[in-house]
C-alpha positions as a Markdown table, in Angstrom:
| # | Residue | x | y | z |
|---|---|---|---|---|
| 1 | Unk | -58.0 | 2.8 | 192.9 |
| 2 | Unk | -59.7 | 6.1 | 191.2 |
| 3 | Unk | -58.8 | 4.8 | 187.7 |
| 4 | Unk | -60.6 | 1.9 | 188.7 |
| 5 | Unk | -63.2 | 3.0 | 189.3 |
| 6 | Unk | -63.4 | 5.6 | 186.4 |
| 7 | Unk | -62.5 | 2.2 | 184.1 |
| 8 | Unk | -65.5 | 0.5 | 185.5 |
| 9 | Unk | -67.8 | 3.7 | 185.2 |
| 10 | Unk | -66.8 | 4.0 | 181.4 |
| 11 | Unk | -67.4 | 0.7 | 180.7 |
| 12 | Unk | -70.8 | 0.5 | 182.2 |
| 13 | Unk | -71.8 | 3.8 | 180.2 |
| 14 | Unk | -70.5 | 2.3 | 176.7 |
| 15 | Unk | -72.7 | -1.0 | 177.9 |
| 16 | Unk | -75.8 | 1.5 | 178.6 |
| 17 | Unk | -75.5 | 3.1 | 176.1 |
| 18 | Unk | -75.2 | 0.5 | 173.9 |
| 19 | Unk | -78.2 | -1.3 | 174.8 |
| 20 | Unk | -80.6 | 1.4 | 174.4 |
| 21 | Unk | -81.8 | 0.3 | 170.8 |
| 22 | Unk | -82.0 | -3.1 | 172.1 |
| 23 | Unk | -83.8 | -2.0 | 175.1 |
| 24 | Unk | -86.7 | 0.3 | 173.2 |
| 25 | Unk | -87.1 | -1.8 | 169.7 |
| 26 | Unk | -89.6 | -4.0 | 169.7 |
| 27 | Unk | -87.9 | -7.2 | 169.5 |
| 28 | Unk | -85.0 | -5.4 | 169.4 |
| 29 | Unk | -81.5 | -6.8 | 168.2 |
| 30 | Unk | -78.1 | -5.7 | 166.6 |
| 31 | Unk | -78.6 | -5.9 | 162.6 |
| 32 | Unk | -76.2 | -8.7 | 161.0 |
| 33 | Unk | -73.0 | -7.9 | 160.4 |
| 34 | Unk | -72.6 | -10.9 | 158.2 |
| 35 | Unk | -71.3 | -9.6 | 154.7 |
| 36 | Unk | -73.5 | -11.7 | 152.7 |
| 37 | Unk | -76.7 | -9.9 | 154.3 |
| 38 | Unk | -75.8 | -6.4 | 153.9 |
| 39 | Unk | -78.0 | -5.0 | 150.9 |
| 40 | Unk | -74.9 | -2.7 | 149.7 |
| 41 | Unk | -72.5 | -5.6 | 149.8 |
| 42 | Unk | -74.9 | -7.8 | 147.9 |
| 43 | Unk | -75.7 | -4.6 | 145.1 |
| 44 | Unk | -71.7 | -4.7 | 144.2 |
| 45 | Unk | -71.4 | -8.6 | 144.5 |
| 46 | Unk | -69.3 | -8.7 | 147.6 |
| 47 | Unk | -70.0 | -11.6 | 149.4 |
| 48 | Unk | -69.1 | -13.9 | 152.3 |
| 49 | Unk | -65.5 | -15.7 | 151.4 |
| 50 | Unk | -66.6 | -19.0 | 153.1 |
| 51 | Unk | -69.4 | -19.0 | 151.1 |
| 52 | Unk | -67.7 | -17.9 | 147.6 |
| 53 | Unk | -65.0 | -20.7 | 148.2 |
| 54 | Unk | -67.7 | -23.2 | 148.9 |
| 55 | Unk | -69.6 | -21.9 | 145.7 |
| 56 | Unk | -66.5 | -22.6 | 144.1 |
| 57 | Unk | -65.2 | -25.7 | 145.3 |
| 58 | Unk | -68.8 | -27.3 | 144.4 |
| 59 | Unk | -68.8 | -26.6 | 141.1 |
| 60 | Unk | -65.3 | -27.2 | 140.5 |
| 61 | Unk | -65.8 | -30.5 | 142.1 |
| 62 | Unk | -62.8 | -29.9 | 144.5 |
| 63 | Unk | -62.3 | -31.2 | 147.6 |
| 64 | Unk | -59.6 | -29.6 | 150.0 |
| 65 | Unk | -56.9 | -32.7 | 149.1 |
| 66 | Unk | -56.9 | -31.3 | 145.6 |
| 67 | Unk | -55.7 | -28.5 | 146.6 |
């Protein structure tokens, strides 16, 4: 029952905790963690494989049957 408890109290801290910058930002909010929005990610042309393979398939005029 005690590692209950301590399970429960952890997990309420790590919540706490991690609400803080939420909590005192005005509108507050986690930043993106989409790749294609990350400024360094964008600097060394790394970008969001969805979006590269739709890129791709657009101007290759492929569909997924032509695969």
């Amino acid at each position: 029952m005690l590692k209950i408890i301590i399970t429960i109290g952890v997990v309420l801290v790590a919540v706490a905790l991690l609400s803080i910058r939420i909590l005192l930002k005005p509108n507050g909010q986690f930043s993106s963690q989409h790749i294609s929005q990350s400024k360094a990610m964008r600097e060394r042309g790394i970008g969001c494989v969805t979006s590269q393979d739709r890129q791709t398939r657009q101007h290759k005029n492929m569909n997924i049957k032509d695969l």
